[in-house]
C-alpha positions as CSV (number, residue, x, y, z in Angstrom):
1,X,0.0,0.0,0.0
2,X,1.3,3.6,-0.9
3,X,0.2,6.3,0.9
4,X,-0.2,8.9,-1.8
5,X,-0.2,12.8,-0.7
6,X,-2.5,14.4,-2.7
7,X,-4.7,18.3,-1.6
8,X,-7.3,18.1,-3.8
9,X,-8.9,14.7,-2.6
10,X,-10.5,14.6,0.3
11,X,-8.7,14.5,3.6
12,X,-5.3,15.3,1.5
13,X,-4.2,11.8,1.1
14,X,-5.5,8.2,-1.2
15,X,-3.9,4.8,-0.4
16,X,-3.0,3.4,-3.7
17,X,-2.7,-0.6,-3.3
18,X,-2.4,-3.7,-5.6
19,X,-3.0,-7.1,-4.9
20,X,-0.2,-9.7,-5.7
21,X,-0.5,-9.5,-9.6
22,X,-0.3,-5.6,-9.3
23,X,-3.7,-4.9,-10.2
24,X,-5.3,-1.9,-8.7
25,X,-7.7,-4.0,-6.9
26,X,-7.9,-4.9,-2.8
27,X,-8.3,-8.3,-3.4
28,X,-7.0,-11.2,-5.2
29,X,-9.0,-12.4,-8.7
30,X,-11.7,-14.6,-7.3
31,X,-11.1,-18.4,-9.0
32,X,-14.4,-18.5,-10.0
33,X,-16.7,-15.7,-11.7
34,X,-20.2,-15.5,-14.0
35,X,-18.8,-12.3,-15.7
36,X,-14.9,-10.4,-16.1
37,X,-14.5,-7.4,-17.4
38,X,-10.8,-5.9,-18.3
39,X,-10.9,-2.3,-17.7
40,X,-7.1,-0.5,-19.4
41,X,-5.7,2.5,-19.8
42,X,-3.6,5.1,-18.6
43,X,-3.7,7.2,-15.6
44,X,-7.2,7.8,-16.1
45,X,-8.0,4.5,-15.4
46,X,-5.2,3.7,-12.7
47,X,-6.8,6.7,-10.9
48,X,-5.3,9.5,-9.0
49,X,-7.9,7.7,-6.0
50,X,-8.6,5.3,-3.5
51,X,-9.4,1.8,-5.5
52,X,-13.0,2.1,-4.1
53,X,-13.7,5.3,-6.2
54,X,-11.9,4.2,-9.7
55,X,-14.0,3.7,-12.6
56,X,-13.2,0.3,-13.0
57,X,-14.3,-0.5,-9.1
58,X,-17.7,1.8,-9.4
59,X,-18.6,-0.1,-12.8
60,X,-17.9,-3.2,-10.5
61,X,-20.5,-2.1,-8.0
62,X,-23.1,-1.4,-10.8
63,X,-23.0,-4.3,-12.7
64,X,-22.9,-6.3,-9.6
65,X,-26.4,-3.9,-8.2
66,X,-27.7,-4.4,-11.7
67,X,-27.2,-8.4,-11.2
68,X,-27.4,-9.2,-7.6
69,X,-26.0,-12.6,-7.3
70,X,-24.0,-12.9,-9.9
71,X,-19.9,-13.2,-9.6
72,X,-18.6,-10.2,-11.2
73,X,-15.4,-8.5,-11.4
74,X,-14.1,-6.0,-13.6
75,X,-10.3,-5.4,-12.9
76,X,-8.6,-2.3,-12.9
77,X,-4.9,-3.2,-15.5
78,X,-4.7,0.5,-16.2
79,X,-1.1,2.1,-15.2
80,X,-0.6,5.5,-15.4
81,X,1.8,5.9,-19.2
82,X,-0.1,3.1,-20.9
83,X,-0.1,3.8,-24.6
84,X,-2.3,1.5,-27.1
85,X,0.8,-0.6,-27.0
86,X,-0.2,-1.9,-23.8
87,X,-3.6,-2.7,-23.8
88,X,-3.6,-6.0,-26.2
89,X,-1.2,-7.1,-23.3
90,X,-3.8,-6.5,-20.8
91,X,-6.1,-8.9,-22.6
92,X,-4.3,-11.5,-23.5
93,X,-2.9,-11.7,-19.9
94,X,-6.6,-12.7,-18.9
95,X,-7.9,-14.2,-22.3
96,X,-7.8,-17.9,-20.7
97,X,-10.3,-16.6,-18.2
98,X,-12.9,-15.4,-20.6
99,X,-13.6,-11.9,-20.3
100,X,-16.7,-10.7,-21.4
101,X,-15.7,-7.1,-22.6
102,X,-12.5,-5.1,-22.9
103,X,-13.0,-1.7,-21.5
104,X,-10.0,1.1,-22.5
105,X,-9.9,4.5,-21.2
106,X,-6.9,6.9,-22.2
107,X,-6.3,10.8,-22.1
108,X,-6.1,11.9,-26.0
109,X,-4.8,15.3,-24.5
């Protein structure tokens, strides 16, 4: 866990973890799941934020409230720097589980 100074956010501080694979996530994959999603990207997706508020973790918590019951998990593989060149890698990293959608976010800034 990284304890991440930072004004704007509220209390002046985030913890950034990762689990052992270095996901942004608090917990480990779960073995056995109905639906995964592979949210990548840059640092819009890492998120300058607790895990809890990334987009990849709220569109967790939706999906999951729009299908109470159901094993879902949609992991956060964005690092902030990430270019297009990454994000094939991100897939193919969890293509022997399945996943149901690729998600990728970037800054075209």
């Amino acid at each position: 866990m990284l304890h991440e100074v930072w004004p704007e956010h509220d209390g002046g501080f985030f913890e950034k973890r990762t689990n052992a694979i270095g996901m942004r996530e608090d917990a480990e994959l779960a073995e056995k799941l109905d639906a995964l999603v592979i949210a990548t990207g840059d640092s819009h997706v890492d998120g300058l934020c607790t895990n809890a508020e990334s987009f990849p973790n709220r569109l967790e918590a939706a999906l999951r409230a729009r299908h109470p019951g159901a094993a879902i998990e949609v992991v956060n593989t964005g690092v902030s720097g990430f270019s297009f060149y990454n994000y094939l890698g991100a897939l193919e990293k969890f293509a022997d589980r399945k996943p149901k959608a690729l998600v990728v976010a970037f800054y075209s800034g």
